[in-house]
C-alpha positions as CSV (number, residue, x, y, z in Angstrom):
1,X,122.3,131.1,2.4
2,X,122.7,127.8,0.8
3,X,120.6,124.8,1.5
4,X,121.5,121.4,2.0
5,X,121.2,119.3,-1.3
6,X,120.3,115.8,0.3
7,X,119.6,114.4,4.1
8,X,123.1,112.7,4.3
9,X,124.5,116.2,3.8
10,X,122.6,117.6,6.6
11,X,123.3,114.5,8.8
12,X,127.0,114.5,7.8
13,X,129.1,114.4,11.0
14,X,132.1,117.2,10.6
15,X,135.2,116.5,12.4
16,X,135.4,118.6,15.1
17,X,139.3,119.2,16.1
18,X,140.5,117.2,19.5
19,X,143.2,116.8,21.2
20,X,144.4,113.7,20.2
21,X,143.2,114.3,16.6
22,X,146.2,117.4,17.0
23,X,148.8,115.8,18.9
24,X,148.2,112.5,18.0
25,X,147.9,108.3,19.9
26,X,148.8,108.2,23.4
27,X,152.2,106.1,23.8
28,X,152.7,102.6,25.3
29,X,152.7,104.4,28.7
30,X,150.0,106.2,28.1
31,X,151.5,109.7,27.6
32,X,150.1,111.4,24.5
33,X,152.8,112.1,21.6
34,X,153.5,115.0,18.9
35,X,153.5,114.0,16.0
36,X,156.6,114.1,14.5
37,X,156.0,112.4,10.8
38,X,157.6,109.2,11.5
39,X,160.7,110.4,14.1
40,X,158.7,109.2,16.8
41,X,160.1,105.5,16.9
42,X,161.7,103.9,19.3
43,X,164.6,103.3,17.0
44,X,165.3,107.1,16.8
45,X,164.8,107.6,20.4
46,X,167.7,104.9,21.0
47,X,169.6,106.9,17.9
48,X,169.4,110.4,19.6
49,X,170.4,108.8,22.9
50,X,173.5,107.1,21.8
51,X,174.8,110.3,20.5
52,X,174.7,112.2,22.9
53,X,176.0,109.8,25.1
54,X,178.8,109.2,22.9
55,X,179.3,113.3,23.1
56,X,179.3,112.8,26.6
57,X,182.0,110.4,26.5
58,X,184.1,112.2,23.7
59,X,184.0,115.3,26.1
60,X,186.3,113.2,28.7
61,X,188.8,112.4,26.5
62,X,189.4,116.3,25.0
63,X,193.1,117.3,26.0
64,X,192.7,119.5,29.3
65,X,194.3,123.3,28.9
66,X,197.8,123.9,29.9
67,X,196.6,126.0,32.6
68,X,194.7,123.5,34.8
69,X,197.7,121.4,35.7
70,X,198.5,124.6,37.1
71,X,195.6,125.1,38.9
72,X,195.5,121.6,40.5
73,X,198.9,122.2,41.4
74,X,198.3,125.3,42.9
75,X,194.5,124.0,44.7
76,X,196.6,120.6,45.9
77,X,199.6,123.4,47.6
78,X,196.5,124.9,49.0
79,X,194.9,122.1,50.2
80,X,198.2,121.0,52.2
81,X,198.6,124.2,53.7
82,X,194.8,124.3,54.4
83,X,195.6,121.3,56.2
84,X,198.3,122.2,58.1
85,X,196.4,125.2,59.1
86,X,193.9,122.9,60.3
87,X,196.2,120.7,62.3
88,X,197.8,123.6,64.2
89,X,194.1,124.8,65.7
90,X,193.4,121.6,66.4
91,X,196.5,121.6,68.6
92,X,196.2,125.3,69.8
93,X,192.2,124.1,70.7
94,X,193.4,120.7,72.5
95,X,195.7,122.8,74.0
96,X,193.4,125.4,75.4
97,X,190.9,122.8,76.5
98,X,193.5,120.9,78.4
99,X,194.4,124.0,80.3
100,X,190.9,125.3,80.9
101,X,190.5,121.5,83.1
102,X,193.6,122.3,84.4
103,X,192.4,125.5,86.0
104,X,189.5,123.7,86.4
105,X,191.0,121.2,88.4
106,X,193.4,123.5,90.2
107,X,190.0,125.6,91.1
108,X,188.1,122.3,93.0
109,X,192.0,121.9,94.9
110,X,192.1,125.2,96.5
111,X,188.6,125.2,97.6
112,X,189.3,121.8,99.1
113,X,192.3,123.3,100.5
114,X,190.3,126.7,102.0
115,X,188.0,124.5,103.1
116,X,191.0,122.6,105.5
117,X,192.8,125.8,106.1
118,X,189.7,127.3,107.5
119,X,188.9,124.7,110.0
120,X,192.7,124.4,110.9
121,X,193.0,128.2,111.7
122,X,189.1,127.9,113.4
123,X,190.7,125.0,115.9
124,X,194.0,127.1,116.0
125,X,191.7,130.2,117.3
126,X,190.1,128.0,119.7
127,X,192.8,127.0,121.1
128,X,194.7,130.5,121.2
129,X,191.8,131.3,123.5
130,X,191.6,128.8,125.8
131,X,195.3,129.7,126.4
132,X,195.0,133.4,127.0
133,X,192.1,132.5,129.1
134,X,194.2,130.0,131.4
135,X,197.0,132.3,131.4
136,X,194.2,135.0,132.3
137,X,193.6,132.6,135.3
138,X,196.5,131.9,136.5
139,X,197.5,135.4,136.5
140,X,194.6,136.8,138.8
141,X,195.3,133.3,141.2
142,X,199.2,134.6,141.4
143,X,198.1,138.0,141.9
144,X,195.5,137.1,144.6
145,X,198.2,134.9,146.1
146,X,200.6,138.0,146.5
147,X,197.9,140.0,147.4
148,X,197.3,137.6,150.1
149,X,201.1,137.0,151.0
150,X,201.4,140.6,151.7
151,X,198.7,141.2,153.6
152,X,199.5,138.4,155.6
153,X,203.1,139.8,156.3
154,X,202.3,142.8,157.0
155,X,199.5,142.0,159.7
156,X,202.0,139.4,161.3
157,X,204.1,141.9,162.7
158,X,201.3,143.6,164.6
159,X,200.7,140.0,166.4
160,X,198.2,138.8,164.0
161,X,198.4,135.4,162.4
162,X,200.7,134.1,159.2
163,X,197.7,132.3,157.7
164,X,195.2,133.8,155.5
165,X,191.5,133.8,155.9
């Protein structure tokens, strides 16, 4: 065991390791940064960013493969016929809705129409009856009248009167 040589020794403050002593002073926003011996300026920030938006850039102007003016050839046919596709169930569907509200339509008519054939045939029955019930009447009056006419004859013969009572 080794003993301390002097007070100051013993009163010494050791560092102890935290974490800004590891990753180093917090930034201008207040964010803490690694240390990067001397990469971390803004100048190489600005650096770094320039290239690789200058890759970005260079990437557009890279000769496309042979094959894609193909492909958009083929995807714009596609897209046409897609279309077209597109405009012919539109009309089938317009088409289809226009005759569902015709049946529609044609429906409301003919119950309209039931509705006037009914009470026409109802007043037609009405009358129908009323007629076979007058000619019912005036059938039993004739008959009652011949009935009466005969009788009458055939008692007038015997000395009885023409008239009927």
């Amino acid at each position: 065991m080794t003993h301390a040589r002097n007070w100051r020794e013993l009163t010494a403050t050791r560092p102890v390791p935290t974490f800004t002593s590891i990753l180093g002073a917090a930034d201008w926003f207040a964010r803490p940064r690694v240390r990067t011996n001397g990469m971390e300026r803004r100048g190489f920030r600005v650096g770094v960013g320039c290239c690789v938006l200058g890759l970005v850039a260079a990437s557009g102007c890279v000769k496309a493969p042979p094959e894609s003016a193909q492909r958009l050839a083929e995807t714009k046919k596609s897209e046409i016929e897609l279309e077209r596709q597109l405009y012919q169930l539109e009309d089938r569907l317009l088409g289809a809705q226009a005759a569902v509200h015709m049946w529609q339509e044609i429906g409301r008519r003919h119950e309209q129409v039931s509705v006037v054939a009914c009470e026409n045939a109802g007043r037609h029955l009405e009358g129908m009856v009323k007629h076979f019930v007058h000619q019912d009447e005036k059938q039993r009056a004739s008959h009652r009248h011949l009935a009466t006419a005969k009788f009458s004859r055939s008692h007038a013969g015997m000395g009885g009167s023409l008239t009927a009572d």
